[in-house]
N, C-alpha and C positions, 0 to 999 in steps of 0.2 A: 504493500500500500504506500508508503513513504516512496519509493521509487515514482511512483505517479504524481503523488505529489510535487516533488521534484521539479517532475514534468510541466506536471501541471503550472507550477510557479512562472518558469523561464516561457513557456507559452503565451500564459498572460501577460506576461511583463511584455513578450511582444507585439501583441495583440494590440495593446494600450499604445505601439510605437506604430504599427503601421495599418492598424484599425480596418482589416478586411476582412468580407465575412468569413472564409477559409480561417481566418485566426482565431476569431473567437469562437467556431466550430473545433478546431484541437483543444483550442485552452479546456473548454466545455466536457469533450468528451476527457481529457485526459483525468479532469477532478472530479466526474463520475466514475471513473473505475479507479478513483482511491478510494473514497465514499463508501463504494461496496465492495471494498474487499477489507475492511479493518472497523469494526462496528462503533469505534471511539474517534474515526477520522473526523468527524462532524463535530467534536470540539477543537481539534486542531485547527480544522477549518474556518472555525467560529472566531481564533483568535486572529488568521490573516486577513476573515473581513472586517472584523472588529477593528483594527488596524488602520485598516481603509474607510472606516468606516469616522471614526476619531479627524484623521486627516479632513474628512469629506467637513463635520461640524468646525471645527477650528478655520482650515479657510474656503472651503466653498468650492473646492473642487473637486468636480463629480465626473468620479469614470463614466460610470452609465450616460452620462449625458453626450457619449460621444458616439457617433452615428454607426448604426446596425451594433450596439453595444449592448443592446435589449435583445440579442441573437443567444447571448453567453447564457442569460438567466432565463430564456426560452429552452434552450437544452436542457438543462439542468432539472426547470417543470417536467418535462416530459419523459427524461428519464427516474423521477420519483415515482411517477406514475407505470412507469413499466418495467424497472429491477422490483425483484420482489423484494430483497430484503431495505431495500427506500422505502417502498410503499408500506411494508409491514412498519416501519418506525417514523413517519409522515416526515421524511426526508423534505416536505416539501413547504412543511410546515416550523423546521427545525430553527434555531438560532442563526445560524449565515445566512438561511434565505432570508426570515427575518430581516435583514439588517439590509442584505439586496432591494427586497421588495421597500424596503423605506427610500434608499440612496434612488431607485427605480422611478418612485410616485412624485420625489424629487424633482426628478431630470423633466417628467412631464410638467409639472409644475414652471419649472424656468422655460421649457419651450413654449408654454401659452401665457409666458409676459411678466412671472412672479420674479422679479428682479432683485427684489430684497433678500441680501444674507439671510436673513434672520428669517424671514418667511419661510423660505426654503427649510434650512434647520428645525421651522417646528413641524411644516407641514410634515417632514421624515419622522420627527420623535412621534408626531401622531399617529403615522401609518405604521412604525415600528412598536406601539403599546397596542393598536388594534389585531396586527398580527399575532402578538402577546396573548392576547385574551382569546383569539381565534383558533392558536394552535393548543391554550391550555384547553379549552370548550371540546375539540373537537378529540384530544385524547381522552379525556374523563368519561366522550359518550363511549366511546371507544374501545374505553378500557385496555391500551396498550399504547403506541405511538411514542412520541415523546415522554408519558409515563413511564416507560420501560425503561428512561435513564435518569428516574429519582435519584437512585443512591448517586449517583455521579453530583446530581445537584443538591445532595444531600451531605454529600461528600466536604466539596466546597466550602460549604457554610459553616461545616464544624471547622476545616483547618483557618477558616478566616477567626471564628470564635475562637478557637483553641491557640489561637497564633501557630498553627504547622505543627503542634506538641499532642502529641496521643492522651486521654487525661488517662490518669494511672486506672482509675474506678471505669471498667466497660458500661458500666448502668449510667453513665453520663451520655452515654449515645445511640443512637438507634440500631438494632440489631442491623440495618442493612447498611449502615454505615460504618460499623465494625466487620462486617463482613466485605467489606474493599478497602479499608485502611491498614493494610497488611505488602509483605513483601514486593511487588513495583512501584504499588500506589503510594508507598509511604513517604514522609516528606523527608526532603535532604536540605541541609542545612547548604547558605551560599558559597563556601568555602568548598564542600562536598562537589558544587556542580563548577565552578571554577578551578578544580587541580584536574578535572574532568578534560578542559582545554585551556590551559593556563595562557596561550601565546595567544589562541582566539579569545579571549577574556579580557589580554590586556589592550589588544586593537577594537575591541568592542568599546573598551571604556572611550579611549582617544574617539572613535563613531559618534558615540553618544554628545558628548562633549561639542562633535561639530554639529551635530542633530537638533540641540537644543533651539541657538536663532530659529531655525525656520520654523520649529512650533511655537516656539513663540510667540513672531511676528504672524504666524498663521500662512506664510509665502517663503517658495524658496524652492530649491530640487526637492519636486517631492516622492520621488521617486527614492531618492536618498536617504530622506526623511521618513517614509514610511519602511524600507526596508532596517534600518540601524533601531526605529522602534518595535519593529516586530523582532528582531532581535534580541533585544533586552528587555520584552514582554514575552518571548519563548526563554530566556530565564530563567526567569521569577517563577512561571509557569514549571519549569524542571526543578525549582524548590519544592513547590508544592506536590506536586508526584511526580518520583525519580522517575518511571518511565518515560516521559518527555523530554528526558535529558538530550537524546539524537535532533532537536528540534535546532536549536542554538548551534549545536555538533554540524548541522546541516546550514546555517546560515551565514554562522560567522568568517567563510573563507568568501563569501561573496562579501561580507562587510569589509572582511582585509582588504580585495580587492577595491575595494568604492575608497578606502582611507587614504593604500599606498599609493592611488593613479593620482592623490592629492601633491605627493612628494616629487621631487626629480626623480628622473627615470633612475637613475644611478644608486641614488640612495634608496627607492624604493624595489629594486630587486634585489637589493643587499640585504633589507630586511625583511624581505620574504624569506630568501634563502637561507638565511639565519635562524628563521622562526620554523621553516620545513623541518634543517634540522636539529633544531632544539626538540620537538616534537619526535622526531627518528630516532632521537637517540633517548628522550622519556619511553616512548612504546620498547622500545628495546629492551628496558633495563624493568618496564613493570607487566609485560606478556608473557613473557617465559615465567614470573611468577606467581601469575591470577591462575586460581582455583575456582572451578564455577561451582558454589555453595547448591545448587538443587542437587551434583551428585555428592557431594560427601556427608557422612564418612562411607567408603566405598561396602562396606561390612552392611550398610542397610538397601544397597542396590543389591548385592549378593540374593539379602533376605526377599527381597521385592519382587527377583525373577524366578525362584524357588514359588512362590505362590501362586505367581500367575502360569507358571507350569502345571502345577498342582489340580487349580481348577476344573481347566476343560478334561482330565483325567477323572476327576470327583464329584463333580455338579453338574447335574443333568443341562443338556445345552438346550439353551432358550430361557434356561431361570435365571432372574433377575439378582443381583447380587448391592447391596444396600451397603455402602461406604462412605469415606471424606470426598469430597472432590478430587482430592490430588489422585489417593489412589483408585478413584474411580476410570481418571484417566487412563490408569496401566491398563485395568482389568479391560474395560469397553475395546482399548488399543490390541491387546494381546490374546484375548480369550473370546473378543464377540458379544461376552455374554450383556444383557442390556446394565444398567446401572439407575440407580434412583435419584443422586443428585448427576447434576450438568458441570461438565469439565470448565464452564462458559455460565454464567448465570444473570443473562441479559436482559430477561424480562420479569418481572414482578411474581410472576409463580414459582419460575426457578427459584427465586430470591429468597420467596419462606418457604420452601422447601430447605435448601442449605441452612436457614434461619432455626427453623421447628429442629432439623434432625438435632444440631449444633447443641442447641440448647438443652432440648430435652436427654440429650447424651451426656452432657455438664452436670445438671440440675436435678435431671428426674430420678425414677427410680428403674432398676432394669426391668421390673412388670410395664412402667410406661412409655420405656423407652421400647420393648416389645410390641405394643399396640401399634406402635407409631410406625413401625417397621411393617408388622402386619396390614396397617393402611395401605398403606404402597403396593399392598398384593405382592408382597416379595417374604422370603422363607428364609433366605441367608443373608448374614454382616457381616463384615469381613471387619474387624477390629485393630489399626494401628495404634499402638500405644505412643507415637513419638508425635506424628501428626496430629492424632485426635484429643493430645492431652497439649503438650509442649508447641504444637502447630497453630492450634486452631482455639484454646480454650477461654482467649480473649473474646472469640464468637461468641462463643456460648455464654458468655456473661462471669465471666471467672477472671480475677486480676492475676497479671503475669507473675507477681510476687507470690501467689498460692504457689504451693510447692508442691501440695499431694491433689487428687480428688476428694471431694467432700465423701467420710462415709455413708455409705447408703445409697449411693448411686449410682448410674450405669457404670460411670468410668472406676470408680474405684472399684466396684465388682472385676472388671475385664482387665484391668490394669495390674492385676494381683496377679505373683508368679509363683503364688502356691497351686499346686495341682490340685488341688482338695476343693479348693475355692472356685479355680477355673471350670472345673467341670461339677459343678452344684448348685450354679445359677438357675433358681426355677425358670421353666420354660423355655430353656437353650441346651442343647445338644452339641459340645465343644468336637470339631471337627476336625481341626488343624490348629497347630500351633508350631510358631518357627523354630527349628531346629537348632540346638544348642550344641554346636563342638564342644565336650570339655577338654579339650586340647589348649582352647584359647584362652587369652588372656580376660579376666573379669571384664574390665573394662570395654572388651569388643564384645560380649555378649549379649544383644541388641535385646533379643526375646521380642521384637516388635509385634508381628500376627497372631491372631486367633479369629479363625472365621467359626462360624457359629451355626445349627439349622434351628429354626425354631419350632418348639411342638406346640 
């Protein structure tokens, strides 16, 4: 998806230069197949019009108001209405078009004679709160669309409340808001996302710095001027969830570029060359020693392909198999067999579903946590104790500082490596459990799995 973007970007930038329809036909197609192939593009998106969007109120000038320019946001309508996954989440109704259809109502507006700044700038805030209220109205009848990315906007609001800081107490926030503030979404501090591109960070600042005049004054390259601020609003943006950090990663060599064509030719390929390799020789010295944390320690991959071997050998195939998300991925990936949460959990059902099992896995008891499972029309759990306790137990409403399960329920039943205990859970039929070298050392003895059938 980011690849299209990409695309997409240098398209429109020259669309905007040489304004024929063939241009804003690629710009258009290219930022619909970012759109639909990454189901969170539509807030990156959100920040490039936003972007344009700022410039347009500050000084009045408006893309769309340039001829067959209303071609770009015509494609865009009409591929919401025929990608399915657009039309399932009203792509059409979203935040950037939003902000399109305002800068859009705009443009018509100055062509039938509204000449005042200012006129213009309301008539857009007008038709960008009616959109507002049109796409809230028409998800709610709905029941899905844009509602489908609450937690996102739900998201937001805590790390602006919280200043970016997790509060220690999970009951300060909404299960589905603790269910995505967790590993990419989490916030990184400025320092974090600047050793990220320290050479692009400090040519960013010097951008900024020449960036300022022209917002200012509301006149100036704004071409310039809007690129060095989306720049340092994909940032700020990578503070608040690390995932976005590739945003800035992706702009800041076009912002070098815009800084260094400012210097002599001389000095500014000197400090290019410099900054390339000061940067070759950081990759150098911190690649060879990055560890990707989802597989270690490798003693719980071991145990992970041991199970999902296990399965299609032990469990009748087509039965449904009831786990965390993560390891739902393996089993759905390697065994076939279906799974009850979603690897993805992008619409409001999946949401308390992940929400309900989480919880009532934390909190309940294992009679209740059994119903819940029974619900689902599914007969077997597959029980990690690392994920489901040390992974996820901020989900379920359990502070990171708890150290054990509460007794009496589900987890601390399942999380017990007494044999007496494991298999004496009313209503569960202990099935598998991960196999222990005593060869090894304590410390590598993970004991993670115990799938489960229920009677």
């Amino acid at each position: 998806s980011v690849p299209w973007l990409a695309l997409h970007a240098y398209l429109l930038a020259r669309a905007f230069r040489v304004r024929s329809t063939a241009s804003y036909v690629h710009a258009a197609l290219a930022l619909v197949m970012a759109v639909s192939t990454w189901h969170a593009m539509s807030f990156v998106v959100s920040l490039f019009v936003l972007t344009v969007f700022l410039w347009f109120l500050r000084s009045g000038a408006n893309p769309l108001a340039a001829p067959r320019a209303w071609i770009f946001v015509a494609i865009l309508c009409a591929a919401s209405l025929c990608v399915p996954v657009l039309w399932s989440k009203l792509f059409l109704l979203s935040l950037p078009m939003q902000m399109l259809y305002a800068m859009l109502v705009a443009a018509v507006a100055a062509r039938r004679g509204v000449s005042s700044h200012l006129a213009r700038v309301g008539i857009a805030l007008g038709a960008l709160v009616l959109s507002m209220l049109l796409s809230s109205a028409v998800s709610n009848s709905m029941g899905g669309g844009q509602g489908d990315y609450s937690h996102v906007f739900a998201l937001m609001k805590a790390k602006l409340e919280y200043f970016g800081r997790r509060p220690p107490n999970p009951q300060d926030l909404t299960p589905e808001v603790r269910l995505l503030w967790q590993g990419p979404f989490a916030t990184a501090s400025i320092l974090q996302v600047i050793m990220e591109f320290p050479v692009g960070a400090l040519i960013l600042a010097v951008g900024i710095v020449l960036a300022v005049p022209a917002w200012w004054r509301g006149r100036g390259n704004a071409p310039e001027a809007i690129l060095i601020a989306l720049a340092f609003g994909s940032t700020l943006a990578a503070c608040l969830v690390q995932r976005l950090i590739i945003l800035p990663g992706l702009l800041t060599p076009v912002v070098a570029f815009v800084v260094l064509r400012k210097l002599k030719p001389r000095i500014g390929v000197t400090v290019m060359v410099l900054g390339i390799a000061a940067q070759a020789v950081d990759r150098a010295y911190v690649l060879p020693q990055y560890v990707i944390p989802w597989y270690q320690p490798p003693g719980r991959n071991t145990e992970l392909a041991h199970v999902v071997e296990w399965i299609p050998e032990h469990i009748p195939s087509g039965e449904p198999i009831a786990s965390d998300f993560v390891n739902s991925t393996a089993i759905l990936a390697n065994t076939r067999h279906p799974v009850i949460l979603q690897p993805k959990y992008e619409t409001q059902r999946s949401r308390r579903r992940a929400e309900e099992f989480h919880i009532t896995f934390c909190q309940g008891t294992p009679e209740e946590f059994r119903e819940l499972v029974r619900r689902y029309r599914c007969r077997y759990v597959l029980i990690d104790r690392q994920i489901m306790w040390w992974g996820t137990k901020y989900i379920g409403g359990i502070p990171n500082k708890q150290p054990s399960p509460t007794p009496g329920t589900a987890a601390a039943a399942f999380f017990s490596t007494d044999p007496k205990v494991l298999t004496s859970v009313p209503g569960y039929r202990l099935l598998y459990r991960s196999p222990i070298d005593p060869r090894s050392p304590p410390e590598l003895r993970y004991d993670s799995y115990r799938l489960y059938e229920l009677e």
